[in-house]
TITOR-501786 format. One record per residue (C-alpha): x, y, z; residue number from 1. Coordinates in nm, 2 decimals. Layout:
% TITOR-501786
<atom <X,Y,Z>,NUM>;
...
END
This chain:
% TITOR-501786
<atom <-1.64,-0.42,-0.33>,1>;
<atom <-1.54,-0.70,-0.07>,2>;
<atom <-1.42,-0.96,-0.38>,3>;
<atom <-1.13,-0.85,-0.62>,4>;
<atom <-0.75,-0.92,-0.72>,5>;
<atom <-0.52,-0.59,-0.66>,6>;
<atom <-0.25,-0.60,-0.94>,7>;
<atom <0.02,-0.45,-1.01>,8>;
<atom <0.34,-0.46,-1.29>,9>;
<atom <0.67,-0.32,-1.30>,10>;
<atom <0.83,-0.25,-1.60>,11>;
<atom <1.20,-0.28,-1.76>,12>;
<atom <1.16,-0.01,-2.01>,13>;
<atom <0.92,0.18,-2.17>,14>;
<atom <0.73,-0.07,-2.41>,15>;
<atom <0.45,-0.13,-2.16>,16>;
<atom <0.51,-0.52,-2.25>,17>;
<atom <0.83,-0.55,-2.09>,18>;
<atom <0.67,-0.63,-1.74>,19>;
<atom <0.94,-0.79,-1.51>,20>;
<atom <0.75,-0.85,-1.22>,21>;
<atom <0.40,-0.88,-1.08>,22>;
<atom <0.23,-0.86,-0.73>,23>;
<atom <-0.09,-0.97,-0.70>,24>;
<atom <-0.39,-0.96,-0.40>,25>;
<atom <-0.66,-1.14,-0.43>,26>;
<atom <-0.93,-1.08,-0.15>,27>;
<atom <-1.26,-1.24,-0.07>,28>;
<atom <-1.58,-1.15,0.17>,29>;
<atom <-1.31,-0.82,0.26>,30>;
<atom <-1.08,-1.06,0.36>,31>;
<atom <-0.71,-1.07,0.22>,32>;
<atom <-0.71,-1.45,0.14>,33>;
<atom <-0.39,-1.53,-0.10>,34>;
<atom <-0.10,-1.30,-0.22>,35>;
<atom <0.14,-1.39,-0.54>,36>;
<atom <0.46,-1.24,-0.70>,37>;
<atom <0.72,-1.31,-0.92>,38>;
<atom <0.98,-1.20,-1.13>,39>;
<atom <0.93,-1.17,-1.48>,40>;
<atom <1.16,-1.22,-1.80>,41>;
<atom <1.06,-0.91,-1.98>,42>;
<atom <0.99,-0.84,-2.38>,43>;
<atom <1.21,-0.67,-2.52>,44>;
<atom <1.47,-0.76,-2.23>,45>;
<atom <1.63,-0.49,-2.16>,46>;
<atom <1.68,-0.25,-1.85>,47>;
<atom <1.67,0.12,-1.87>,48>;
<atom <1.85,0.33,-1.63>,49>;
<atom <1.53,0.52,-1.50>,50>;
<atom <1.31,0.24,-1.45>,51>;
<atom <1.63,0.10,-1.24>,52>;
<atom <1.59,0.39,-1.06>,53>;
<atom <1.26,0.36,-0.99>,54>;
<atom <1.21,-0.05,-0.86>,55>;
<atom <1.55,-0.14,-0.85>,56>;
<atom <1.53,-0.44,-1.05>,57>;
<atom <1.76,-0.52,-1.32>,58>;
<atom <1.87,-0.76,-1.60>,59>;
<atom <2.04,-1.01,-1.33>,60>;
<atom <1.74,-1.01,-1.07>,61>;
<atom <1.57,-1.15,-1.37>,62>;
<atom <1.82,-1.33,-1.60>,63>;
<atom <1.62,-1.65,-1.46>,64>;
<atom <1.28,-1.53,-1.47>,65>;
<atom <1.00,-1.73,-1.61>,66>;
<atom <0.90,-1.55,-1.92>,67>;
<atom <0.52,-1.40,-1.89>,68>;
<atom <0.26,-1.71,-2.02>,69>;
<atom <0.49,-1.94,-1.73>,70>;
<atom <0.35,-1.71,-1.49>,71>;
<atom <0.03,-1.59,-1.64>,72>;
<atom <-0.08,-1.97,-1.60>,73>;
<atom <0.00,-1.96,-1.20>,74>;
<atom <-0.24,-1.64,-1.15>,75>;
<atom <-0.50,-1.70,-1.39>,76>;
<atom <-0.70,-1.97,-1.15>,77>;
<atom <-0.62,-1.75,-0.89>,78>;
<atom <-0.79,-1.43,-1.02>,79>;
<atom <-1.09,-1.62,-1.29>,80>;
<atom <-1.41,-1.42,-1.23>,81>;
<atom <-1.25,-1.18,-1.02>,82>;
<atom <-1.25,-0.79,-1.12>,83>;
<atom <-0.92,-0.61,-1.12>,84>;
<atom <-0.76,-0.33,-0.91>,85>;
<atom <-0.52,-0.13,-0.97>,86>;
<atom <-0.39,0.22,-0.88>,87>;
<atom <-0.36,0.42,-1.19>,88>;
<atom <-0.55,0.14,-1.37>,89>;
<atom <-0.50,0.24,-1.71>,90>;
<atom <-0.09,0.20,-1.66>,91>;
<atom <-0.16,-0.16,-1.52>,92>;
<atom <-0.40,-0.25,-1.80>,93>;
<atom <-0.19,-0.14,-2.10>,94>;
<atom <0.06,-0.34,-1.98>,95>;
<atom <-0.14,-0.66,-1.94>,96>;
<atom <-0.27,-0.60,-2.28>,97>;
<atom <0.04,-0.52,-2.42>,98>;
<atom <0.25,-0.85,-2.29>,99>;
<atom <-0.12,-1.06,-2.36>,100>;
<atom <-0.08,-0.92,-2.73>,101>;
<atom <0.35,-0.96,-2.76>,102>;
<atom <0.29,-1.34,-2.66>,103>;
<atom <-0.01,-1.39,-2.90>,104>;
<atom <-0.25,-1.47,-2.61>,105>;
<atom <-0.59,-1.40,-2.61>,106>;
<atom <-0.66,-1.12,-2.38>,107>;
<atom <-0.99,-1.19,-2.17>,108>;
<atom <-1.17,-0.84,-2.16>,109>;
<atom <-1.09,-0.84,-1.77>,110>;
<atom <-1.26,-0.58,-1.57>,111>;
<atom <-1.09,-0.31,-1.40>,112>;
<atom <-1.08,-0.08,-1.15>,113>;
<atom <-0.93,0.26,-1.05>,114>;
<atom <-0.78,0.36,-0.68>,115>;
<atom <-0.66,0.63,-0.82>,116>;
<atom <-0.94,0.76,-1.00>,117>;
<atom <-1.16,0.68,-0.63>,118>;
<atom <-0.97,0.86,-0.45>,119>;
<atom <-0.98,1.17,-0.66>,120>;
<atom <-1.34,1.12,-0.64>,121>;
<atom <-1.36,1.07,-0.26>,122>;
<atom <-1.10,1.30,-0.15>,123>;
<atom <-1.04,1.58,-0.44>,124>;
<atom <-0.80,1.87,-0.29>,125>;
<atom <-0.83,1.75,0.02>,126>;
<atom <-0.49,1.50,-0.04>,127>;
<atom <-0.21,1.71,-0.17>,128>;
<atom <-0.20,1.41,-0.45>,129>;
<atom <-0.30,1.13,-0.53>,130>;
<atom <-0.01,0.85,-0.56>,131>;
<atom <-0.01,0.54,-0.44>,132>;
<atom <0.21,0.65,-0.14>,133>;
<atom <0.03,0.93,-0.06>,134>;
<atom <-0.35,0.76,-0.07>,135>;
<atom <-0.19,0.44,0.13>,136>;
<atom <-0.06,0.67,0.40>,137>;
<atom <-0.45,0.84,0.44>,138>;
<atom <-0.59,0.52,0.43>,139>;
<atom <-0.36,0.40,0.69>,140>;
<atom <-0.12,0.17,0.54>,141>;
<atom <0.26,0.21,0.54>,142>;
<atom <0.38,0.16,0.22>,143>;
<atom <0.73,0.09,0.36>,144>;
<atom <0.86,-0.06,-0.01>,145>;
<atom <0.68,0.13,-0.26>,146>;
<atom <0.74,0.02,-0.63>,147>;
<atom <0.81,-0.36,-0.54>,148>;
<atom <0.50,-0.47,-0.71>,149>;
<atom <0.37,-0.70,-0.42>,150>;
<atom <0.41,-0.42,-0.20>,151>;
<atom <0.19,-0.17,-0.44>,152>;
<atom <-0.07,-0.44,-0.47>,153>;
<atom <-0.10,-0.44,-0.10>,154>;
<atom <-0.15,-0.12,-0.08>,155>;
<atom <-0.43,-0.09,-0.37>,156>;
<atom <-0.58,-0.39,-0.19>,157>;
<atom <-0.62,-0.19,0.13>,158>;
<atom <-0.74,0.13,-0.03>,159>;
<atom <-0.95,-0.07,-0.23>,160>;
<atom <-1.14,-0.22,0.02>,161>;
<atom <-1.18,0.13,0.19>,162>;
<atom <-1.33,0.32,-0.11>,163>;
<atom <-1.44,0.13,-0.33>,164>;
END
């Protein structure tokens, strides 16, 4: 696959609509050609404590958020036609369906696809796991800031385009 946008949400709380930020790569001919991310004003809007814990965002990091159609119009050119990537797809996906649904947009059947479910395929036991981290690290990319959504969507960009 040498055309495809790498996504990846973070979340506030557990509703899987409650995205409050997004990290996008879209590459081209292999070639990493534009990157995008942004903060998010999530629904509902609140924090919990444990997904605090795990990206670090919180209710004043994105007090001034555009709320999710504001930036859903910025990366729609950027990804139309484009099949979707994501590690541990079905998380990602839920989410976009979920926030697609909470605003009453009409959700576009986009296509996606698994690093997650790749690399099982292509490496079974052979990786002790396989999380984002760990795949990133065997591909040989440094996930230095894993769970910052751009970050994540770097790294399924470059496992992508090594397995997929």
């Amino acid at each position: 696959m040498q055309d495809f946008a790498a996504i990846d949400f973070e979340t506030a709380n557990s509703a899987h609509s409650s995205v409050c930020s997004v990290g996008v790569v879209i590459v081209r001919g292999g070639q990493i050609v534009d990157k995008y991310y942004s903060l998010i004003a999530p629904e509902p809007d609140y924090f919990s404590y444990w997904n605090v814990q795990v990206h670090g965002l919180t209710a004043a990091d994105c007090k001034d958020a555009p709320c999710f159609p504001a930036v859903w119009r910025e990366i729609e050119p950027k990804i139309a036609g484009l099949p979707l990537v994501a590690h541990h797809s079905p998380f990602d996906e839920s989410c976009l369906k979920a926030v697609f649904k909470v605003y009453g947009m009409d959700y576009p059947g986009y296509r996606f696809y698994c690093t997650c479910r790749a690399s099982r395929r292509k490496w079974g036991r052979a990786l002790p796991n396989h999380q984002l981290h760990t795949v990133a690290r065997h591909c040989g990319y440094d996930l230095t800031r894993h769970h910052h959504a751009l970050a994540d969507a770097e790294a399924c960009a470059a496992i992508a385009l090594r397995i997929l």
